[in-house]
C-alpha angles and dihedrals in degrees: 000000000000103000094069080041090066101035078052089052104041090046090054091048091047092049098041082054098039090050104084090057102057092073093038079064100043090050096043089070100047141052094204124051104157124171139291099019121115090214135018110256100217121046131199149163104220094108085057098041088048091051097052093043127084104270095040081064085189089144085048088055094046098046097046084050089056091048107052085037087057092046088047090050093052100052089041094054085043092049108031107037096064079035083057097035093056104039091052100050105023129071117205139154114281092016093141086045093055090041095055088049102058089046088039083106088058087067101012115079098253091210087080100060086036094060088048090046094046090054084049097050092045079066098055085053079172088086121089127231089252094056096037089051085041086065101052098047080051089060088053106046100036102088095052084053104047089044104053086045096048089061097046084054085037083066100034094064126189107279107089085045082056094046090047089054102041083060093050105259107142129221097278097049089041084059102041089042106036120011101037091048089056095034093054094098091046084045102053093041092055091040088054093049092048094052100047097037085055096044082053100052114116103161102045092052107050086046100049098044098016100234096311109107099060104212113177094267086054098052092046089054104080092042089058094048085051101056105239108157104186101039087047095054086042090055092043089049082058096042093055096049099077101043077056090042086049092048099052094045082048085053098043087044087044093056104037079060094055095043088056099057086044100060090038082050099068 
């Protein structure tokens, strides 16, 4: 009885999230679109062929987006795994305090501390606009990292890290032999929310570098002020395909690991 309850279930949530795109394709391939009818009657590519040319700079886009969300991981796995680390399996004065703080951006309008950094980092004028954007992308993925690390170490407890020790493994090889391998699921979720919450980032960006650095939500912008349906369908089509893209490598990652413990398991 449940099975068909759930089929039921998960058919009703994949079409409830594949429905908007039916009409973002419909309208990519057409100019006029006009009620009530149920297709358009004329079709065409010039939205796509636009996009893919020189003056639609939708690889630009993409690849500035990858690069700044790169950047962004890497600041977020230096800085929030010891964060996590330290605030799961330590107790110290003003913990909850410390811990509010780093996931402060999750409640606080980051636009706030971006407009201050951005002042600041006007000042280190040494700093690029990929690694000041990189930052800011930092301040507003970080909490989604640190937390889902800190409750994979939350569950993981001490007392693997104080077997380890007592048989003289020292701090690094506690952490590559016992905590990462555990820690590899928590690790490829929050490196997938950071990357696509950081691909997805309009604000930050266009604060921190002033429209300058055109990553792929900049150069959609001005399309959708415009009102241009169909190359704004086209553009959003792009933009979705590497998050998907992004979910199904997570997955694969995700189940070769699996499969991995599974086999050393038995």
């Amino acid at each position: 009885m449940k099975k068909p309850l759930e089929i039921t279930l998960i058919g009703i949530l994949t079409l409830f999230i594949f429905l908007p795109f039916i009409p973002l394709v419909i309208w990519s391939f057409t100019k006029h679109w006009p009620w009530p009818l149920l297709l358009p009657e004329n079709w065409t590519i010039e939205s796509w062929t636009y996009l893919f040319s020189i003056s639609g700079r939708a690889f630009e886009g993409i690849l500035n987006s990858f690069i700044v969300a790169a950047i962004a991981l890497l600041g977020n796995v230096v800085l929030g795994i010891p964060a996590a680390r330290g605030l799961a399996q330590n107790e110290f004065i003003g913990k909850n305090i410390v811990f509010s703080i780093l996931l402060a951006p999750l409640f606080i309008p980051y636009t706030i501390s971006i407009i201050g950094m951005h002042d600041f980092a006007l000042r280190l004028d040494f700093l690029n606009d990929y690694v000041s954007t990189a930052i800011a992308h930092i301040l507003v993925t970080l909490p989604y990292f640190v937390a889902t690390i800190w409750f994979q170490y939350r569950l993981m407890g001490k007392k693997l890290n104080e077997a380890a020790s007592i048989l003289g493994a020292n701090e690094w090889k506690i952490f590559l032999w016992i905590e990462f391998p555990l820690l590899v699921p928590s690790f490829l979720l929050g490196s997938f929310l950071v990357l696509a919450i950081s691909y997805s980032q309009y604000l930050p960006t266009w604060i921190m570098s002033g429209g300058t650095l055109l990553t792929l939500p900049l150069v959609i912008f001005p399309y959708a002020n415009s009102g241009n349906s169909s190359i704004v369908s086209a553009y959003s089509l792009l933009f979705f395909a590497p998050i998907l893209l992004l979910l199904i490598i997570y997955f694969l990652l995700l189940r070769i690991n699996n499969r991995k413990n599974t086999n050393e398991s038995r």
